[in-house]
N, C-alpha and C positions, 0 to 999 in steps of 0.2 A: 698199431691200430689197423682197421681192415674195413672196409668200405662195404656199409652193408649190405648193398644192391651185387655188387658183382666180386667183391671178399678178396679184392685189389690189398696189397698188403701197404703199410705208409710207415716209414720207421720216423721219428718225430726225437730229434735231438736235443738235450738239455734246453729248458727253457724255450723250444720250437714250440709253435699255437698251431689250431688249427683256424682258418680264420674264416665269419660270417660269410663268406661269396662263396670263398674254396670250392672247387668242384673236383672230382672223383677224374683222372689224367686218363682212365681207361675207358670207365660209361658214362662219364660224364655228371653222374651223381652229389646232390649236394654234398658236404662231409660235414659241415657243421650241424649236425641233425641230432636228434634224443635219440637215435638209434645206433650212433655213433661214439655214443657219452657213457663214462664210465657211471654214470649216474641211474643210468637205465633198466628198470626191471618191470618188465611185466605184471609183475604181482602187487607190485607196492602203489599206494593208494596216489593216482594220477600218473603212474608208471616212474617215476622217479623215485627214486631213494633222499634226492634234496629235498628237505618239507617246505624249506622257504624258495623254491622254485617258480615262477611264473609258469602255471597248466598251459602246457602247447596239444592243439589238437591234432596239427598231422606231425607224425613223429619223425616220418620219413622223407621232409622239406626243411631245407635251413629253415634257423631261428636265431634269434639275438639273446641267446636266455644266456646270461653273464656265468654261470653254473659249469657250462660246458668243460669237459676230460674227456680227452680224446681215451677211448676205450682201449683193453687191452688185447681184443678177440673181436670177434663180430659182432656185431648187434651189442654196443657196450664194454661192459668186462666179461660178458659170458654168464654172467651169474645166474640166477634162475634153477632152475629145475634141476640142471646136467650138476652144477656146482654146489647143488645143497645135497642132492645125493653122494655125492661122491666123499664133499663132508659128513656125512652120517657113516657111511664105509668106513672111513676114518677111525672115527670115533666107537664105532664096537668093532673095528677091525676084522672087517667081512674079510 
């Protein structure tokens, strides 16, 4: 996972949490945030992919949303835009 204020890297071992306080060891950044969640897409209806999710309005402040995946890339697991193109490349093998 990667911290999405300053993209601080965090490796998180078997069964390691990320936890509600957790702050970001470099800028001090919360980490338990929907921007931090593999959960997290901009596009999808209240920016999450969980539908049974509690809507958090600032994305980029801790939150107790029990949902949370620590992401695999910035801002989430990356997915969005960059990751659905690159799956379509894929797929007619641009």
């Amino acid at each position: 996972m990667h911290c999405h204020a300053c993209n601080a890297e965090y490796e998180l071992g078997p069964g390691e949490r990320i936890g509600f306080r957790d702050e970001c060891e470099r800028c001090g950044a919360d980490l338990h945030t929907c921007l931090n969640c593999r959960h997290y897409d901009g596009s999808a209806y209240n920016e999450c992919r969980e539908s049974t999710a509690d809507r958090v309005l600032d994305k980029a402040r801790a939150n107790r949303c029990e949902w949370f995946g620590a992401g695999n890339e910035t801002g989430g697991d990356g997915g969005g835009k960059a990751s659905a193109l690159s799956d379509l490349e894929r797929l007619f093998k641009k």
